[in-house]
C-alpha positions, 0 to 999 in steps of 0.5 A: 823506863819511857822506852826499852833499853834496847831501843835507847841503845838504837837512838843513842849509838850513832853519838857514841864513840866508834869503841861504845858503838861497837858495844852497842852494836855486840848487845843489840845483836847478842842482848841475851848472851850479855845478860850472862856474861861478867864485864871482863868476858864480854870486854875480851869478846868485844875487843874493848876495855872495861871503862868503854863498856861502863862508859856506854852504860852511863850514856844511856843514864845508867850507873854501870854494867850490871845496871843495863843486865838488870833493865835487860832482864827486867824487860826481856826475862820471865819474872820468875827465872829472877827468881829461879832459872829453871821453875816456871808459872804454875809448876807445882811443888813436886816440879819445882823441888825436881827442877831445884834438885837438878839444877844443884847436880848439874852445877855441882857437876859443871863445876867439877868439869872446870874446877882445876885439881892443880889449883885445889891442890896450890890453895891447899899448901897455901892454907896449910902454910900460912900464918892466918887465914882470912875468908870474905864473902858478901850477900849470898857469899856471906853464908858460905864464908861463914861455913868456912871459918866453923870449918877451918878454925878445928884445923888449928890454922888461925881462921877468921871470916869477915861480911863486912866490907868496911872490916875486910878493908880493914883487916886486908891492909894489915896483912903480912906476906904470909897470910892467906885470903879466900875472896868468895864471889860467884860473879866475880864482879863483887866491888867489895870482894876485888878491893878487899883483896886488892889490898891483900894482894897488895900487901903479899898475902897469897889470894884465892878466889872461888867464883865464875869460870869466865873470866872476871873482875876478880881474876886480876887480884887472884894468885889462885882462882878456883872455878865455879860454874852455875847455870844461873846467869848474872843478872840475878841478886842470888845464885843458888846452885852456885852456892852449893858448888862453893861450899863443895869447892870449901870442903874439898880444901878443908878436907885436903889440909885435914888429912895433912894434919891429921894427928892434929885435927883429930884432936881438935875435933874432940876438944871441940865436940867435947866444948859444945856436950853441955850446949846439948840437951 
């Protein structure tokens, strides 16, 4: 960029309609809370709506929300903390696994501290009673979903996991009321995820969503939200410490509907490990 987004931002908001300007205004004073920020929270803080924030953005020649966390991070953050909030320049390897360490714990232990034992326990009887379960997860979240199906499928509820975005769409329109869908998304901002499982909602499949504590995008397509917290901000591809609390929150619900089955985990569980014996030196 010729100048910084900030300054583009002083240039350009007196054209701005008085709601873009009273965005301006919030991200001039407040740039680094922005940056951590999902488009849904700060549009509630701000007291405007969603577009007007996205509007702003393409004033300023940008293509959306995320785009402007990226161009502020870019010029205001360390390189490195794009690369892990925590570690800095020159750490040597001792620092850095310590910092990695640590940052898992303290987003495990935020997690819990936000997570709802109530709404754990809805997604459980959700999953227990349902036809099918489906998990879609993109990117980061893709790996996790994944997990999810190995674990799932030895529950014998019919388990399938999708990271592609044309085979969630697919699959999301021709769900039936009692199917269940798990949309994975540690912003809460995934296109992909909220259309995906706006065509499951759509279709009266019950909707769970493991993502950001504040409020989201996704939050408006989720009948059930269980709530991670990171201390990772938005601007980032990955969110490390985040995937380690979603796959926690995945194997507390895979947990609680086991012991609901128990008899009939037990024996999945052998026909399983017996199914891989020759697979093994």
């Amino acid at each position: 960029m010729d100048n910084s987004i900030l300054e583009k931002i002083k240039e350009q908001k007196e054209s701005f309609r008085d709601s873009e300007e009273k965005v301006a205004n919030y991200i001039l004073a407040r740039w680094q809370e922005v940056l951590h920020l999902p488009i849904t929270e700060l549009a509630e803080r701000i007291g405007v709506s969603e577009a007007t924030i996205v509007r702003m953005c393409k004033k300023l020649g940008l293509r959306g929300f995320q785009e402007l966390k990226i161009a502020l991070a870019t010029e205001k953050i360390q390189p490195i903390k794009t690369v892990h909030q925590a570690v800095q320049e020159g750490d040597d390897l001792e620092t850095i696994l310590k910092k990695v360490f640590s940052a898992n714990i303290r987003a495990m232990e935020s997690t819990l501290n936000v997570i709802s034992v109530k709404e754990i326990e809805r997604a459980i009887d959700a999953i227990l009673n349902a036809r099918q379960l489906q998990i879609y997860g993109v990117g980061g979240s893709g790996p996790v979903a994944l997990d999810a199906q190995h674990k799932f499928m030895k529950t014998g509820i019919p388990t399938v996991a999708y990271i592609d975005s044309h085979m969630m769409a697919m699959s999301a329109s021709i769900l039936e009321p009692q199917d269940v869908v798990i949309g994975i998304s540690a912003s809460g901002s995934s296109k992909d995820i909220f259309e995906a499982l706006e065509l499951a909602k759509n279709r009266g499949a019950t909707t769970i969503g493991i993502t950001h504590y504040a409020k989201t995008p996704l939050d408006r397509v989720l009948d059930i939200k269980l709530s991670v917290s990171s201390e990772e901000t938005f601007y980032r591809t990955e969110s490390t410490s985040a995937r380690i609390a979603q796959l926690s929150i995945i194997d507390t619900l895979y947990i609680g509907v086991a012991l609901k089955r128990l008899d009939k985990m037990i024996e999945n569980l052998k026909l399983t490990r017996e199914a891989i014996v020759p697979k093994r030196f």
